[in-house]
C-alpha positions in Angstrom: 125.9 80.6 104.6 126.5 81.1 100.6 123.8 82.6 98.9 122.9 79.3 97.0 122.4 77.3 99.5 119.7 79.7 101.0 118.0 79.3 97.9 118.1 75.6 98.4 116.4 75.9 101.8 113.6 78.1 100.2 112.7 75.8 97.7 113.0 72.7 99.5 110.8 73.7 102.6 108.6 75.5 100.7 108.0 72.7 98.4 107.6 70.0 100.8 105.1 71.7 103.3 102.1 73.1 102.0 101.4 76.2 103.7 98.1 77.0 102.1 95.7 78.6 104.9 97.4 76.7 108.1 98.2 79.0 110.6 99.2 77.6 114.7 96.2 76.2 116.8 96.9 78.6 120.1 95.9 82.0 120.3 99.1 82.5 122.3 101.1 80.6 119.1 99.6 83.0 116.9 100.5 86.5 118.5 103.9 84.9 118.7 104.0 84.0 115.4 102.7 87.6 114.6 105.4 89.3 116.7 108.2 87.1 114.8 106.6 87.9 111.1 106.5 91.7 112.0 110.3 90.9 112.8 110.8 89.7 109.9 108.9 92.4 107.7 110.9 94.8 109.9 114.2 93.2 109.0 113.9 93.1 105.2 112.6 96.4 105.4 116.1 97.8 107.3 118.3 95.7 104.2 116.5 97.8 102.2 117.0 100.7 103.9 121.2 100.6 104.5 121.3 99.9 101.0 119.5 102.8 99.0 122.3 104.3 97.6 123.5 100.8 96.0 120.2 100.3 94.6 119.8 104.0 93.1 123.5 104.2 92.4 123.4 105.2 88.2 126.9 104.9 87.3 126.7 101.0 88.2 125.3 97.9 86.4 124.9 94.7 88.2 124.8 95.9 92.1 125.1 92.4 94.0 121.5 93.1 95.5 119.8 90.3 94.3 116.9 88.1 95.7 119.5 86.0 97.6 122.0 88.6 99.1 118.8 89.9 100.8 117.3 86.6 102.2 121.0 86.1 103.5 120.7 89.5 104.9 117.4 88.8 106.2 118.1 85.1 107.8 121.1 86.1 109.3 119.9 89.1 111.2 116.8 87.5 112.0 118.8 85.3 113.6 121.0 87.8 116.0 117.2 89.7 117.0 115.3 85.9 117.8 117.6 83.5 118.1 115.7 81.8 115.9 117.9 80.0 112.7 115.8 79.8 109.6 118.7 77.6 107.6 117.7 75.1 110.2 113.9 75.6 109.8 112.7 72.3 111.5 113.6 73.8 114.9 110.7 75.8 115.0 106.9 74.4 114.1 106.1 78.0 111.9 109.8 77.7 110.1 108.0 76.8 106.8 105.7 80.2 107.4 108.9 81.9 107.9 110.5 81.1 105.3 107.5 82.2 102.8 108.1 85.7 104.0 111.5 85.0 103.1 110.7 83.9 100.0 108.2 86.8 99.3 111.4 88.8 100.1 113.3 87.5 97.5 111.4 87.3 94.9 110.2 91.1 95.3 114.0 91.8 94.8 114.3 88.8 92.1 111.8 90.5 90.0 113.3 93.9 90.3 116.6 93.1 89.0 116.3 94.6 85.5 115.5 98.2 87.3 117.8 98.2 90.4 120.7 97.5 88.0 119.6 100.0 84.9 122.5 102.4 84.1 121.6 105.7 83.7 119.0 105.9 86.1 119.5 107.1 89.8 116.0 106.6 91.9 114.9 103.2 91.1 111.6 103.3 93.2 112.6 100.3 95.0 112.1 102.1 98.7 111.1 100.0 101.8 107.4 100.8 102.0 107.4 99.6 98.2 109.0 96.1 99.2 107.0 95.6 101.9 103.9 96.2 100.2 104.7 93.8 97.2 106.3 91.1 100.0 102.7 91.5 101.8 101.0 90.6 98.5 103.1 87.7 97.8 102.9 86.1 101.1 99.3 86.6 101.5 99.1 84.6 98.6 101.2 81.5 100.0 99.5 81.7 103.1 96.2 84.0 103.0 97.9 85.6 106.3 98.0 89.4 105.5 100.6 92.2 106.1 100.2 95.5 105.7 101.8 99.1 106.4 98.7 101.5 107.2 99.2 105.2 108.4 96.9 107.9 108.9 98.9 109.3 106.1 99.3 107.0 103.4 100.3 107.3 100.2 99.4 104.2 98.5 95.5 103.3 98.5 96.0 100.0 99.7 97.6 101.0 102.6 94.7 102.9 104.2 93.5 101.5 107.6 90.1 99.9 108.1 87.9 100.3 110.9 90.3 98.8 113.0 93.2 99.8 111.9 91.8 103.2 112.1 91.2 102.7 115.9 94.4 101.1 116.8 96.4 104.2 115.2 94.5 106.4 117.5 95.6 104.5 120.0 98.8 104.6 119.3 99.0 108.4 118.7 97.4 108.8 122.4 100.6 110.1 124.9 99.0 107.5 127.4 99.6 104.9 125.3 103.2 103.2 126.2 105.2 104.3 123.0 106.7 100.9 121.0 103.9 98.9 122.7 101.8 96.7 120.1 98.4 95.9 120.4 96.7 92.6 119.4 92.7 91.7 119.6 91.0 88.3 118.5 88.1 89.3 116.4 85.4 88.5 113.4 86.6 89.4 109.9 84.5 88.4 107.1 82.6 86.0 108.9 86.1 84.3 110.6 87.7 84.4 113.7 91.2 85.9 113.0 94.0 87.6 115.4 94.4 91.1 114.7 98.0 92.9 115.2 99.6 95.8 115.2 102.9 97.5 116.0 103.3 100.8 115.6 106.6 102.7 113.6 107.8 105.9 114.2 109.8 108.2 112.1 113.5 107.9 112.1 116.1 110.0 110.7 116.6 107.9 107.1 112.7 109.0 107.1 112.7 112.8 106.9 114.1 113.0 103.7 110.7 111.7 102.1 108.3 112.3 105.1 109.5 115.7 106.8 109.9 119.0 106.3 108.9 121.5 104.7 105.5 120.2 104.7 104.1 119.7 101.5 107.3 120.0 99.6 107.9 117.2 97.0 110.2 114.0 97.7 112.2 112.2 95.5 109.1 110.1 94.5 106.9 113.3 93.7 104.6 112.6 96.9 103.8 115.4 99.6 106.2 115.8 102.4 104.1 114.9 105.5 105.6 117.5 107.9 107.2 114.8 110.3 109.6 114.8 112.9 111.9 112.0 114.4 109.6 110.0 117.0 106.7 111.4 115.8 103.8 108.2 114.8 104.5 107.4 111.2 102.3 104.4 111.2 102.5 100.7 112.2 102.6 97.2 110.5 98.9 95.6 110.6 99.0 92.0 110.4 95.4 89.3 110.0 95.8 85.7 110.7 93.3 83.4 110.4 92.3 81.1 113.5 91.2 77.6 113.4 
């Protein structure tokens, strides 16, 4: 599908359905719906990912990676991992919540434009944790549904786990614990029922270079290496929806 006519969907679902606060009647619904938003926080985050060394490439000027290359990216491989086809959103009742992540996506990358094609300049900042992060906010925002990364070891204030989170990471980091396995509770937040999920990450290769070794080394980004290995826990996406 061209790039436009993505853009076309966006605005046209998104304009006629008011997402607001609305969020699927059945607890079952919601941990599917969940599952398929952590998919789709997991695919944008992989786009970003494959193409670092476009985005901090600083002999180049306008790179192509703009808002609508990555929904297209996202859409499509969405797609081939759910069988779920977000140019047709009707087909599925939470399309329209779908798409806002989409949108989210695109406008993270929309607004970055003037620094992911500045000459002159190789690390642009514009890493996977960082889009995820500023795709949560936005999406929050359309929906009050809220995703977040959290680790024991995060770098970014508001990524550090609550009391819950907090628990579920130990959980995770227990060997009896099947590895990959997320974990989902229905519970009281601020006075509100809400479905609480999480699905825990572990550290791949493309992740050493900022997270392993040596240990307390300085990345590209100035942080603290972490001392990780592949496999090891790096963390997990935390996701709140509200219940009716």
């Amino acid at each position: 599908m061209a790039n436009h006519c993505i853009s076309r969907i966006l605005v046209a679902v998104l304009t006629a359905t008011s997402i607001g606060t609305a969020v699927p009647a059945s607890a079952n619904t919601e941990v599917e719906t969940a599952e398929l938003l952590i998919k789709l926080v997991q695919v944008g985050r992989g786009v970003l990912s494959e193409n670092q060394a476009i985005i901090n490439d600083s002999s180049k000027g306008e790179k192509g990676f703009t808002g609508d290359f990555v929904a297209n990216q996202v859409i499509e491989r969405f797609r081939k991992a759910t069988k779920i086809d977000l140019s047709r959103p009707a087909t599925v009742p939470q399309g329209p919540l779908f798409l806002a992540m989409v949108e989210s996506e695109k406008e993270v990358i929309d607004e970055a434009q003037p620094v992911i094609n500045k000459q002159g300049v190789g690390f642009k900042g514009m890493i996977p944790a960082v889009f995820a992060r500023k795709s949560g906010e936005r999406f929050f925002r359309k929906t009050g549904i809220r995703v977040k990364l959290t680790s024991t070891d995060y770098r970014y204030p508001g990524n550090r786990p609550d009391d819950f989170e907090a628990e579920v990471l130990r959980l995770f980091a227990d060997t009896r614990h099947p590895k990959g396995q997320p974990y989902s509770r229905t519970t009281m937040l601020d006075g509100r029922p809400v479905l609480r999920m999480m699905d825990p990450e572990y550290a791949a290769t493309t992740c050493l270079s900022c997270h392993g070794n040596p240990k307390g080394d300085r990345d590209v980004t100035g942080a603290k290496k972490e001392g990780w290995h592949e496999g090891d826990l790096a963390g997990a996406i935390s996701i709140v929806i509200p219940m009716k």
